[in-house]
C-alpha positions in Angstrom: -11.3 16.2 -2.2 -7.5 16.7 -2.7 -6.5 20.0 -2.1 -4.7 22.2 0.2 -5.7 25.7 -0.1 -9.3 26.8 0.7 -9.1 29.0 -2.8 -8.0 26.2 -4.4 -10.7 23.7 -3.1 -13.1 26.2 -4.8 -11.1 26.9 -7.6 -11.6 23.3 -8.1 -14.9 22.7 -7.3 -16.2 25.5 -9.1 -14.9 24.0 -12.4 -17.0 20.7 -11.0 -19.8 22.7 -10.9 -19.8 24.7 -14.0 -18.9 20.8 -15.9 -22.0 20.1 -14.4 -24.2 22.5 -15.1 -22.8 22.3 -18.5 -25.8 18.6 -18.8 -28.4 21.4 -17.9 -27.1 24.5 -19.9 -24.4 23.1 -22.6 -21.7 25.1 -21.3 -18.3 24.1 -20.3 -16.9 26.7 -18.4 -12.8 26.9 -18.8 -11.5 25.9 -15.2 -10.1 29.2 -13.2 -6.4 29.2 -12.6 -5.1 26.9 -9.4 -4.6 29.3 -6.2 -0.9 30.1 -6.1 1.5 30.5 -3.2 1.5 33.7 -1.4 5.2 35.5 -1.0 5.7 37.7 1.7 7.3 41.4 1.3 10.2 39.7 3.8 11.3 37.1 6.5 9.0 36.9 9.6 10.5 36.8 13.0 10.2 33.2 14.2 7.7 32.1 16.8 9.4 30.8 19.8 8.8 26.9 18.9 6.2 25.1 20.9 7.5 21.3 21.3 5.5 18.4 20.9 4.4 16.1 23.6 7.0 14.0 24.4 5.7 10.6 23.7 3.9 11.8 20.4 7.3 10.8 18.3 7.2 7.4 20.3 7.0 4.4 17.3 4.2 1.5 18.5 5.0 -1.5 18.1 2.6 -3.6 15.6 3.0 -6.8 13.7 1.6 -6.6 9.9 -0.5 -7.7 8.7 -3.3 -5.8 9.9 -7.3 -7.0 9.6 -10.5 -6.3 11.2 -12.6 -7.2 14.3 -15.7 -5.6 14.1 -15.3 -1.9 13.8 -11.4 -2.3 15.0 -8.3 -2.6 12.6 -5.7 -5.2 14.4 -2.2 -6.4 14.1 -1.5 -10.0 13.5 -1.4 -10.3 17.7 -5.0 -9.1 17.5 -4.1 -5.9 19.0 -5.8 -2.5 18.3 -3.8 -0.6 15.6 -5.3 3.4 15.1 -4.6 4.4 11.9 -3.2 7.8 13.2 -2.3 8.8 9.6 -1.6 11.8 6.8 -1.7 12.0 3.2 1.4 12.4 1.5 0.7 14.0 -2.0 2.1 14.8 -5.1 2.6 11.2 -7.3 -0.6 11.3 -8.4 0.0 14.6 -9.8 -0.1 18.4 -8.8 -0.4 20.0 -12.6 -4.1 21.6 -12.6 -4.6 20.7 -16.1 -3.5 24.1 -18.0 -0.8 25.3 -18.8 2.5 23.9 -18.9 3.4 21.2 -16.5 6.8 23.2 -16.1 5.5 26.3 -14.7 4.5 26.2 -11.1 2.5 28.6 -11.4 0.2 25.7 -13.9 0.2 23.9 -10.3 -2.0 23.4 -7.5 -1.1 26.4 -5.0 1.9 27.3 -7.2 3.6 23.6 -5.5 5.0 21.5 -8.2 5.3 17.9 -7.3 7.4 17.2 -10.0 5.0 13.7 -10.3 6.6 12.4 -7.2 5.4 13.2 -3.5 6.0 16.8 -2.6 8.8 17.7 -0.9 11.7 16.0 -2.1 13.2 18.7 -4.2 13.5 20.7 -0.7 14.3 18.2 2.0 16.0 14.4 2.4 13.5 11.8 2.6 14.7 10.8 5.6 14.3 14.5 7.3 10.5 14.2 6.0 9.2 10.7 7.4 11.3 11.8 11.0 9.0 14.8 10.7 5.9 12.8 10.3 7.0 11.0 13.4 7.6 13.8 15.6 4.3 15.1 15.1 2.5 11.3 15.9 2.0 9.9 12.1 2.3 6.1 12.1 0.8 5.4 8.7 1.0 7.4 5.3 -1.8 7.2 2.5 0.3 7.6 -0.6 -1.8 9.1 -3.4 -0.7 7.6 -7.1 -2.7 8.0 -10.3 -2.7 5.0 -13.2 -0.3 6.9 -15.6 2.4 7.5 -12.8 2.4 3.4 -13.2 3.2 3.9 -17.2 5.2 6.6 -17.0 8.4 6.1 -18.5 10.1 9.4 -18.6 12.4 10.0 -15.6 11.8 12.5 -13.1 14.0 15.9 -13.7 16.7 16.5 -11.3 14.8 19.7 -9.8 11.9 17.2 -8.6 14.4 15.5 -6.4 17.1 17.9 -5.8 17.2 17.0 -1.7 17.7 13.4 -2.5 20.2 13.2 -5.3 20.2 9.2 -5.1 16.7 9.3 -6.4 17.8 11.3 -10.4 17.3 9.7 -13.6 14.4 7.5 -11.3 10.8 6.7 -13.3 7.9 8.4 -10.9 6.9 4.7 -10.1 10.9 3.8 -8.7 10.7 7.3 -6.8 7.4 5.5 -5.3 9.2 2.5 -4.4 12.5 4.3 -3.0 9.4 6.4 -0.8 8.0 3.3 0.0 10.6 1.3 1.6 12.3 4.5 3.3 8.5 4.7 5.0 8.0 1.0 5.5 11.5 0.8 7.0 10.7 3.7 9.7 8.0 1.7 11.3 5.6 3.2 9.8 2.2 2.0 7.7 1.6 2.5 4.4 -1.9 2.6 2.3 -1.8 2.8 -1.2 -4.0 5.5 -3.0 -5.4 5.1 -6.4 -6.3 8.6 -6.2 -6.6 9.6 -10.2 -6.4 8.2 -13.4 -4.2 10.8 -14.8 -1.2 12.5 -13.3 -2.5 16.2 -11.9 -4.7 17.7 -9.8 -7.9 16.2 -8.1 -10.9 16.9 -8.1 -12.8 18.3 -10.9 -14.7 17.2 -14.2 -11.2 16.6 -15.5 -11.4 12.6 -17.1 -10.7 11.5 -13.1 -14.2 11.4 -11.9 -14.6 7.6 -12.0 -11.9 4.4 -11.5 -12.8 4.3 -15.4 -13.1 7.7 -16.8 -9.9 7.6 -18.4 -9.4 3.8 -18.7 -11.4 0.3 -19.4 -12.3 -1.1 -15.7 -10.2 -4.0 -16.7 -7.6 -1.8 -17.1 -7.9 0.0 -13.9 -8.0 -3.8 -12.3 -5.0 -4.6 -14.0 -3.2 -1.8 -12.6 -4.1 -2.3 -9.1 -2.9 -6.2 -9.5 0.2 -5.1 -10.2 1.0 -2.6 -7.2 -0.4 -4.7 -5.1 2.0 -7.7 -6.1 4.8 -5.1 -6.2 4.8 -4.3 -2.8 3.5 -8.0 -1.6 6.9 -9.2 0.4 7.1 -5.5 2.1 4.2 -6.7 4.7 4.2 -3.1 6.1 2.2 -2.1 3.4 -0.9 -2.5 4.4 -4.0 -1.6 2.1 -5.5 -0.9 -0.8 -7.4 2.1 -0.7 -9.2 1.7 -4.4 -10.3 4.8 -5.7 -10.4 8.6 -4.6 -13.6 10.5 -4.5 -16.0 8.9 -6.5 -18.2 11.4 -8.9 -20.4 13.1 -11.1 -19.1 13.3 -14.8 -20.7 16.4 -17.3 -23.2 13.8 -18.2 -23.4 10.8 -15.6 -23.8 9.8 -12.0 -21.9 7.2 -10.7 -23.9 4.5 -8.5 -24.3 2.1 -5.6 -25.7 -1.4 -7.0 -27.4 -0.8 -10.1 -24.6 -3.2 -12.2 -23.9 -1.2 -15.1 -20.5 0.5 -16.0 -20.9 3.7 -13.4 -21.4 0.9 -10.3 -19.1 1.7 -8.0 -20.3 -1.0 -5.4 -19.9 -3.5 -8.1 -16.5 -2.0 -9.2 -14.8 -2.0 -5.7 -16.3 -5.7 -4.5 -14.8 -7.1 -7.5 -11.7 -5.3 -7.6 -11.8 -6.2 -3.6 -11.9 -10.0 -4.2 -9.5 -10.1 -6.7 -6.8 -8.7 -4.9 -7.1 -11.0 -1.8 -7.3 -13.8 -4.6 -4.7 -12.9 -7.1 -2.0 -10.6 -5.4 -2.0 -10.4 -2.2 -4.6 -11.7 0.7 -3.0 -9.6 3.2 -4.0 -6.2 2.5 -6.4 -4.1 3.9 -9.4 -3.0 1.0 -10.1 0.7 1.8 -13.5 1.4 -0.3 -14.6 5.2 0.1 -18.3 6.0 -0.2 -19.5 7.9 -3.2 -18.2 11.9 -3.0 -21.5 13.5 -4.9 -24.3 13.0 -7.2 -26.4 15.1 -8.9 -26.4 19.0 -10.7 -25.5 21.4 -7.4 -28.2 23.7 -8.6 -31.2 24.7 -6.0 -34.2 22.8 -7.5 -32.1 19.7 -8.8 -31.4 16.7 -7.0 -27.6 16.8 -5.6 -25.4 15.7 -2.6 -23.1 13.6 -1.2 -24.2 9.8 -0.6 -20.9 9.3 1.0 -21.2 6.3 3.5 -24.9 6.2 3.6 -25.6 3.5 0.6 -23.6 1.1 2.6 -26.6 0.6 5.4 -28.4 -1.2 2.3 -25.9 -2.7 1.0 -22.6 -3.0 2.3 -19.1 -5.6 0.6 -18.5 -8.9 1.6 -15.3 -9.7 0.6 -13.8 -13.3 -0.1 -12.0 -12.9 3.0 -13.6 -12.0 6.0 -12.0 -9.0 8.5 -10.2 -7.7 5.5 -12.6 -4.2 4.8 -12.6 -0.7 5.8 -15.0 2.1 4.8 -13.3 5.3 4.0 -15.4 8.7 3.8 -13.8 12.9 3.5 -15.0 15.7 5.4 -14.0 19.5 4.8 -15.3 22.5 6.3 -16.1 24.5 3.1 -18.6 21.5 1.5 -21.5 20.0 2.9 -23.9 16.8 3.0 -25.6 18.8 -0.1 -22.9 21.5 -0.7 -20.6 21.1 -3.7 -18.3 23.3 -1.7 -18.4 26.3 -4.6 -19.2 29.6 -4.6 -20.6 32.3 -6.6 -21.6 29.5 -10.1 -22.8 26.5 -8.8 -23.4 27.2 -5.1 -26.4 26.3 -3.6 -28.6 27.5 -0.7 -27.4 24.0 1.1 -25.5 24.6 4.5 -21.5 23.6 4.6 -20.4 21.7 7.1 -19.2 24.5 9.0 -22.4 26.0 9.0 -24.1 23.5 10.9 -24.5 23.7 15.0 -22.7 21.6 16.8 -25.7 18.6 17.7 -26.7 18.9 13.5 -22.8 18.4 12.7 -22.9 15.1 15.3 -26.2 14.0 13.6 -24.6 14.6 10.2 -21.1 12.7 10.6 -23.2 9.7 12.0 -25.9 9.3 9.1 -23.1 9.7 6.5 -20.3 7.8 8.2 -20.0 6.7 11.4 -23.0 4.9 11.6 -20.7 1.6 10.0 -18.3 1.7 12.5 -20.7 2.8 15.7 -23.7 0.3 15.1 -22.5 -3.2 16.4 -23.5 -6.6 14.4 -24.6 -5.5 11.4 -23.9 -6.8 7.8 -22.4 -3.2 7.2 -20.4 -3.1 10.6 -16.6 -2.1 9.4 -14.0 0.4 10.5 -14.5 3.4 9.2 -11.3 5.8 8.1 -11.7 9.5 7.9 -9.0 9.2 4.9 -9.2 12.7 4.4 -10.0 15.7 6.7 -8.0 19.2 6.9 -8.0 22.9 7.2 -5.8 26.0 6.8 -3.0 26.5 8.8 -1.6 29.9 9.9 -3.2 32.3 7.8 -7.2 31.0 8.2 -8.9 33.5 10.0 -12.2 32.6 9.6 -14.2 31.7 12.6 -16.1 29.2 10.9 -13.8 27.2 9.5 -11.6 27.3 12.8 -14.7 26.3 15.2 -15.7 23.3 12.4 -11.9 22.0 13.0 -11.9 22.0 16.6 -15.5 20.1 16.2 -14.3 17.7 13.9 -11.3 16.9 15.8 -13.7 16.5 19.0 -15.3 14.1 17.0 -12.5 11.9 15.8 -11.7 11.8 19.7 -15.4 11.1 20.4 -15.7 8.2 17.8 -12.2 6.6 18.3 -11.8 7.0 14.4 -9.4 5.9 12.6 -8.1 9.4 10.2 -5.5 10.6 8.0 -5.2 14.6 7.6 -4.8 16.2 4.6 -1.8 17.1 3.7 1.6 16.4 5.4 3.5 18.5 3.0 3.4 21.8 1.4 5.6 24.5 0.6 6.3 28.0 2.1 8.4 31.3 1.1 9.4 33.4 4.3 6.8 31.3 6.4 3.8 31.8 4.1 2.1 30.0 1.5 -1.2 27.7 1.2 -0.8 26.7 4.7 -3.0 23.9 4.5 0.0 21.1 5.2 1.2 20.3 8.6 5.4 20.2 7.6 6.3 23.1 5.2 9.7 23.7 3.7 11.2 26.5 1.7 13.7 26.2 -1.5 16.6 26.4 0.7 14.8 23.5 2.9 13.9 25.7 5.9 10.8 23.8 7.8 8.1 25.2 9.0 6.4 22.5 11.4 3.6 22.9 12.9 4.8 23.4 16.8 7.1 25.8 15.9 4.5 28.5 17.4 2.5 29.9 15.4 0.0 27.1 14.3 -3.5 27.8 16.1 -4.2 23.9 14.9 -1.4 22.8 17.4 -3.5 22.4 20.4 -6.4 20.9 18.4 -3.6 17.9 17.3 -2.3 17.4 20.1 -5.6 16.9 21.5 -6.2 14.3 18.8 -2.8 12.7 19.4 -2.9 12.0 22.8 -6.7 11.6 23.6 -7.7 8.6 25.5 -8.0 5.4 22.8 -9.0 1.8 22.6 -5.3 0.1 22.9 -4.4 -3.8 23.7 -6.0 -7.0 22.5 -9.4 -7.0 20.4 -11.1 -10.5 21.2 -12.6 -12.3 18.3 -15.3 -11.0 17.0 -18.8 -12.5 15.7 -19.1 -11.8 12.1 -22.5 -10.7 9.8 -22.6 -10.6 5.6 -24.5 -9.5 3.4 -25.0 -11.5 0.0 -26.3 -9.9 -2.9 -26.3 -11.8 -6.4 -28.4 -8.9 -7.7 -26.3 -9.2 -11.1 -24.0 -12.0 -11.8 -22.6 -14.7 -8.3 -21.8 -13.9 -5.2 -19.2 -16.1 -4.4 -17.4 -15.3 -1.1 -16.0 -19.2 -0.6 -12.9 -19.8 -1.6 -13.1 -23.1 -1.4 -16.3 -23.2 -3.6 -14.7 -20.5 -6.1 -11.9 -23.1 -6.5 -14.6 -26.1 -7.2 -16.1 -26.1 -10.6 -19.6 -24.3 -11.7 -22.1 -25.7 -9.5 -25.4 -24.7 -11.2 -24.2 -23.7 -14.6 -26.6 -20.3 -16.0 -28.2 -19.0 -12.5 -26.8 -16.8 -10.6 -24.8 -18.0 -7.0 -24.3 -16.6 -3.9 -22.3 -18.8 -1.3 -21.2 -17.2 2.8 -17.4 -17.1 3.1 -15.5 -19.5 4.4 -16.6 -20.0 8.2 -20.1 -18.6 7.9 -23.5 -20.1 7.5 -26.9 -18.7 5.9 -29.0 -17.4 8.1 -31.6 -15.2 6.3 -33.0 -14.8 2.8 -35.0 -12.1 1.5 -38.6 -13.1 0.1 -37.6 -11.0 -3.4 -34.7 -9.4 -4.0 -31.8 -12.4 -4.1 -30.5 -10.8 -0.6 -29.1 -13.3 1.9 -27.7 -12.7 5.6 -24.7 -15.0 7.0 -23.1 -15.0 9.7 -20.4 -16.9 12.3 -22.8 -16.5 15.4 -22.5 -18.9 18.4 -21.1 -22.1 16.5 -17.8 -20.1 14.8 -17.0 -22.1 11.8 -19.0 -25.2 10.6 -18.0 -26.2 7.6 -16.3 -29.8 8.8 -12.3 -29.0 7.2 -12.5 -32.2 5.4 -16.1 -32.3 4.5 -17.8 -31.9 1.4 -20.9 -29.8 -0.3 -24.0 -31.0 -1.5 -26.3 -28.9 -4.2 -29.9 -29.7 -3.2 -32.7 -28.8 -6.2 -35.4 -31.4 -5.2 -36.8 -32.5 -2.3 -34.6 -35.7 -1.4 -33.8 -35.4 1.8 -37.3 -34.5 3.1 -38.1 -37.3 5.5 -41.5 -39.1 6.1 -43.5 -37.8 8.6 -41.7 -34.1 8.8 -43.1 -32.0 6.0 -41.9 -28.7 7.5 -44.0 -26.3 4.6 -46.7 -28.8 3.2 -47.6 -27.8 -0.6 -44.7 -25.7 -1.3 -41.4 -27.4 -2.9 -38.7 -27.5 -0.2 -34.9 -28.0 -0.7 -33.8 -29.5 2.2 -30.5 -30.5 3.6 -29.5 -33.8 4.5 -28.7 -34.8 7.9 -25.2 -33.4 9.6 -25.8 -30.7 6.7 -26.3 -27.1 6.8 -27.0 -24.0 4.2 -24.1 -22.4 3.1 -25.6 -20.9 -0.1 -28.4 -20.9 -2.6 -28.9 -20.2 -6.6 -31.5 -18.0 -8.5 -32.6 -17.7 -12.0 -34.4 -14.4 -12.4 -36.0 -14.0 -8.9 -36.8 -18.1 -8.9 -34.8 -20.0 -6.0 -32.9 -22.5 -8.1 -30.9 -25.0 -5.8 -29.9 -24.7 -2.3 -26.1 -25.2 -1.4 -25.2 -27.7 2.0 -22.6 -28.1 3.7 -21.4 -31.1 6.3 -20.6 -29.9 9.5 -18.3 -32.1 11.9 -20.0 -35.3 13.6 -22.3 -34.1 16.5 -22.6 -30.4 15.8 -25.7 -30.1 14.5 -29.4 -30.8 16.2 -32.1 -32.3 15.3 -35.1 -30.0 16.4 -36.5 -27.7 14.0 -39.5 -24.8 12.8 -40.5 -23.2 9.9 -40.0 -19.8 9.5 -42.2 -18.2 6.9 -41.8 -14.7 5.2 -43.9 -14.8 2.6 -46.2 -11.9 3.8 -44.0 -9.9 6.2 -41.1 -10.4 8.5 -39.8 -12.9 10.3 -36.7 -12.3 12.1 -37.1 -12.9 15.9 -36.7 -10.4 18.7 -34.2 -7.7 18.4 -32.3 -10.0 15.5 -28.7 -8.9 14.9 -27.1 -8.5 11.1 -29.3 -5.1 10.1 -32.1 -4.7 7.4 -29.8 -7.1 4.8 -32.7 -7.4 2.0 -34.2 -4.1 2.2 -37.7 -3.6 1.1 -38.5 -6.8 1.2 -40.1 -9.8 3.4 -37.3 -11.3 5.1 -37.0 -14.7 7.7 -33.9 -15.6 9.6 -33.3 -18.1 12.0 -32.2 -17.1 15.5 -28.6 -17.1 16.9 -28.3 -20.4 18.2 -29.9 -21.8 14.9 -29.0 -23.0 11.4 -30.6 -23.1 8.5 -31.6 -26.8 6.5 -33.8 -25.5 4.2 -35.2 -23.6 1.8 -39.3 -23.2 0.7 -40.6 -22.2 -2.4 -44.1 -22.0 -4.3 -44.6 -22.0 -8.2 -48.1 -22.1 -8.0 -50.0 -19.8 -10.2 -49.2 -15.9 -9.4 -45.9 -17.2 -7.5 -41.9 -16.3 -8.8 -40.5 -19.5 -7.1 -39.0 -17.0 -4.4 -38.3 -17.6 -0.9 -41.3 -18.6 1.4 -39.8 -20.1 4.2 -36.6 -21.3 5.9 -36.5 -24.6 7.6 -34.0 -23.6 11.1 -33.0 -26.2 13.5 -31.3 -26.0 16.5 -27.2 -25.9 16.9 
């Protein structure tokens, strides 16, 4: 959720709600008018100003790009890079959707972005990123919707009144300008797909899905092209690929079932084709899904966020290239929609909960990816979004679920980025939410000048004790899942022709081998453990669908069909017609790294996996085998006799 006024988030979610309910009772409620910014009878006397920590303004040095080790994000020394970052709205659109786009008062909290980010009709760019230094920001998520790429019409002179260099600019050349001026501070830059229309996020409002408002090939398209824009400016560093993921009026959207609302599907695909076609450098930030369901007591709702992923997580073409991104507010919960009065359940918020249920909570839904070790899913997790209100939230509540959160973040060495940076105030008030405020003469109001209870809470954050230095080299574990159309993580096999032309393929990434398979299902497990990378740099691949290389004397699964290897070979991949193994995929592997001495793992009628196996429950629901760590797989056993699918029986695994 996008917003930065606690009337506004239910402003907004309440016209979520009542879209919803509108599949159960046929009505469409008209959305309540955005919360608008408070004016004070007169000036306030200023707070004496309570500085910042002294080295929170201090820049780290970091070389782009920036990948992943396990749960850590790295620079290209292999050093620990925290994203310590804020969200920097307003491109993507502030406009709630009615009335005119000129009025403010027709705009989130009464602050009209002007379809750039927010801010620039009231201070210098420059003023604003040296303020996001000062208070410890060294990366920006920078929020854009699809039309803000089309959009043709310049920006009016009011929308950039503090940075007169910037009038007569389209919204996407104001991006740019923002960009580089960011970029060229030091600091790290995350693109934001965050709507599909330019104004306000996050209701029933055509902006629910990546394509609600647009074909998925159009949304694809789009991305291609900001991601090649800012290609040579290597201090742009991700991709995050679509903002809140949701319930339309009618539909849910899903994780893996391969039809139009898959948002798994949607993001791996996207994911690849980026690193493939634009640019192979970038970070892919895929946020869980935000909520499912009719928030109506009785009726299934909540919010999935990160919690599909433990069944089935990405694996992208290019291995150390993912993060998982989830949002937390106060005011919502796992099964809260965050309204009240129509459409508010009986479901606790997330400030309701204690403090060991709001620890149990934040792991099931999120930090379970970054705080469970060796498993497919295994991936930095960003807390992309997380915020409250500023100087006038009084509540207890809300206060005490900050403070726990933050306590949190410090707890889980996550990676964040707090919503928002920037807001607006008149005589020191207005939504409050921000952590930088200016007035229409360009008066700041930062948030140690005082006054700001969250101050403490921030600093805390800021300067906690964090994982710094080198990250060494970590083993990696994927996940395949052909469950609808190839899996094809290698790019040296996605540059080879079709190698089993109609069934569908699933091949490890470069530098990985196949370790497990699923007995139905299609699911496979890979993984770089103990040998690194195999795959011999001028050696071929071999497509196995008989039993050729079986030798004499060494049936290893008598009366079932087995797809073996050759010698020197190993399992990289395998193809599947319906749930029928169709041909396995070898490998050669460098003279003298492979073994001779093998067994036969079967997992036809239960698991198979060893003691304490590492990679996580990669085919669940159904028999699985894998070979051990220091192992590799050679082959693959089937049955077609009567009452058999030709699925996995057994895996032949011999010795590194």
């Amino acid at each position: 959720m996008t917003t930065s006024s606690p009337i506004g988030r239910v402003t907004v979610r309440g016209s979520l709600v009542r879209a919803a309910l509108a599949a159960v009772l046929l009505l469409l409620s008209a959305p309540l008018a955005p919360a608008a910014a408070t004016t004070g009878a007169g000036p306030e006397p200023k707070a004496a100003p309570t500085a910042a920590p002294p080295d929170l303004g201090a820049a780290q040095a970091w070389t782009p790009p920036l990948s992943t080790r396990g749960r850590w994000i790295v620079d290209a020394n292999g050093d620990r890079f925290r994203l310590r970052s804020g969200n920097w709205h307003g491109a993507s659109g502030t406009w709630s959707g009615s009335g005119s786009v000129d009025d403010d008062a027709s705009h989130h909290a009464g602050e009209n972005s002007g379809r750039v980010p927010l801010g620039l009709d009231r201070a210098p760019v420059a003023e604003i990123i040296a303020g996001f230094r000062e208070i410890g920001v060294n990366s920006v998520r920078l929020p854009f919707s699809n039309e803000m790429i089309h959009d043709a019409v310049p920006v009016t002179d009011r929308a950039v009144a503090a940075n007169p260099s910037l009038r007569g600019l389209t919204p996407l050349q104001v991006y740019d300008a923002v960009v580089r001026d960011l970029t060229a501070a030091g600091l790290a830059v995350i693109l934001n797909n965050h709507t599909n229309t330019t104004r306000w996020c996050c209701g029933v409002d055509g902006n629910e899905r990546w394509n609600a408002s647009r074909s998925t090939a159009a949304w694809e398209d789009d991305w291609l092209f900001m991601a090649r824009r800012y290609k040579d400016n290597k201090r742009v560093v991700g991709a995050d690929l679509y903002n809140e993921v949701r319930r339309s009026v009618w539909d849910d959207p899903n994780w893996g079932l391969g039809d139009d609302h898959d948002w798994f599907a949607a993001s791996q695909h996207l994911g690849d084709r980026i690193l493939t076609e634009a640019d192979p450098d970038l970070l892919i930030v895929v946020e869980g899904i935000n909520w499912t369901g009719i928030p109506v007591d009785g009726f299934a709702h909540g919010r999935p966020t990160l919690e599909p992923v433990r069944r089935l997580s990405h694996t992208l073409v290019d291995s150390g290239k993912l993060v998982y991104s989830a949002h937390f507010y106060d005011y919502t919960g796992p099964h809260h929609s965050g309204a009240t009065g129509i459409g508010e359940t009986s479901d606790p918020r997330y400030r309701d909960l204690s403090p060991e249920d709001l620890v149990a909570v934040l792991q099931q839904q999120a930090f379970f990816v970054s705080g469970e070790q060796d498993q497919h899913f295994t991936a930095p997790v960003w807390i992309s979004e997380f915020g409250v209100g500023g100087r006038e939230e009084t509540g207890a509540k809300p206060r005490a679920w900050f403070e726990r959160f933050v306590d949190q973040l410090i707890a889980k060495d996550a990676d964040f980025a707090y919503w928002p940076l920037v807001g607006w105030h008149q005589n020191r008030t207005g939504n409050g939410w921000a952590l930088l405020h200016w007035d229409a003469a360009g008066n700041r109001m930062g948030l140690y000048d005082g006054d700001d209870w969250r101050a403490a809470a921030w600093t805390r954050l800021m300067t906690a004790a964090s994982r710094t230095g080198p990250v060494a080299p970590m083993t990696r574990w994927s996940q395949l899942s052909p469950d609808h159309g190839d899996f094809v993580q290698s790019r040296r096999m996605r540059a080879l022709p079709d190698w089993d032309s109609g069934a569908r393929k699933s091949v490890c990434p470069d530098g990985q081998r196949l370790l497990g398979l699923g007995h139905t299902g299609n699911r496979g497990l890979c993984s770089d453990v103990t040998a690194g990378a195999l795959w011999a740099a001028g050696g071929g691949h071999e497509v196995v669908a008989d039993e050729r290389h079986v030798v004499s004397g060494r049936d290893w699964a008598s009366g079932y069909t087995k797809l073996q290897c050759a010698e020197g070979q190993f399992l990289i991949g395998y193809s599947v017609r319906g749930q029928a193994v169709s041909a396995a995929l070898c490998a050669a592997a460098p003279s003298g790294r492979l073994g001779g001495e093998g067994r036969t793992v079967w997992f036809d009628r239960g698991d198979n996996r060893g003691q304490a196996p590492h990679g996580g429950d990669f085919a669940y629901g159904a028999y699985k085998g894998q070979c051990a760590d220091d192992e590799y797989a050679a082959g693959i056993a089937y049955t077609g006799r009567v009452g058999s699918s030709r699925t996995p029986d057994a895996l032949y695994c011999r010795r590194l």
